[in-house]
C-alpha positions as CSV (number, residue, x, y, z in Angstrom):
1,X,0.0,0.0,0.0
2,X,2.9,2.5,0.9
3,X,4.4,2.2,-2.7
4,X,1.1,2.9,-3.9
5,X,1.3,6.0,-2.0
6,X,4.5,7.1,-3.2
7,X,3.2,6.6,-7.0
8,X,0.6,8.8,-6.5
9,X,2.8,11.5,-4.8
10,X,5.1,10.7,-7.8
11,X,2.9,11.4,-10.2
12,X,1.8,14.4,-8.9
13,X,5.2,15.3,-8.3
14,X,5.9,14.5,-12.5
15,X,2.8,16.5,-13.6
16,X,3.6,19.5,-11.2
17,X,6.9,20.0,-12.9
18,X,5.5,19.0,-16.9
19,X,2.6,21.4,-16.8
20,X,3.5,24.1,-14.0
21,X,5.5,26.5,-16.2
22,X,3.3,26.1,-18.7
23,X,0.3,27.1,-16.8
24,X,1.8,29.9,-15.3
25,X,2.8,30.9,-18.6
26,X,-0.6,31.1,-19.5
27,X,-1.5,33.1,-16.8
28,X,0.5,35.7,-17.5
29,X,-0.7,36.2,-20.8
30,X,2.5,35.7,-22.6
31,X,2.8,36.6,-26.0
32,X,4.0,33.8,-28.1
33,X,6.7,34.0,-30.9
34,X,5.5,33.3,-34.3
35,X,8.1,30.4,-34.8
36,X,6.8,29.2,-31.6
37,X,3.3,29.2,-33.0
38,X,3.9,26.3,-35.5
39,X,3.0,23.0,-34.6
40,X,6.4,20.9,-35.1
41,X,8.3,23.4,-33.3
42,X,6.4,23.6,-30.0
43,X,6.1,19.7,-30.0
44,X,9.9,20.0,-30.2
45,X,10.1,22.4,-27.2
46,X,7.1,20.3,-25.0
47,X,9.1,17.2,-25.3
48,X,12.7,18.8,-24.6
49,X,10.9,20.4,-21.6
50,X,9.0,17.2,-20.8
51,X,12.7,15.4,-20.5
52,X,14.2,18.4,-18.2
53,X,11.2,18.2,-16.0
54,X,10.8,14.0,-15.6
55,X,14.6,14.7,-15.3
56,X,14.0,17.4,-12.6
57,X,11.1,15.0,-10.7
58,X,12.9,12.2,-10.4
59,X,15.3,13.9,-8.7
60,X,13.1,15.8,-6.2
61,X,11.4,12.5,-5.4
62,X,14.9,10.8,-4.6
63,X,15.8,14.1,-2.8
64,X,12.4,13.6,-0.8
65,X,13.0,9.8,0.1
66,X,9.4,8.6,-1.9
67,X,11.2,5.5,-3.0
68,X,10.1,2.0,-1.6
């Protein structure tokens, strides 16, 4: 049950760090390049960012001991 516990933290953990800058972003009302505006381009830069951030997670959730 406990490392079902930590999966969930973990995942919450993984989608904190994927989707947080974005949202903030959004919030803010940032104005978007125009290269940034076509498609291939920001798939390129989500999945680059998706790698730093499950990067950047899995490190916090060593750092924070939720490992069974």
């Amino acid at each position: 049950m406990l490392q079902f516990l930590f999966l969930i933290i973990d995942v919450v953990i993984v989608v904190a760090f994927i989707a947080g800058p974005w949202i903030f972003l959004t919030k803010l009302n940032v104005q978007w390049p125009n290269w940034l505006k076509d498609g291939i381009v920001g798939v390129i830069v989500f999945v680059i960012w998706a790698g730093i951030a499950l990067y950047l997670a899995t490190q916090t959730i060593i750092w924070l001991g939720f490992v069974p």
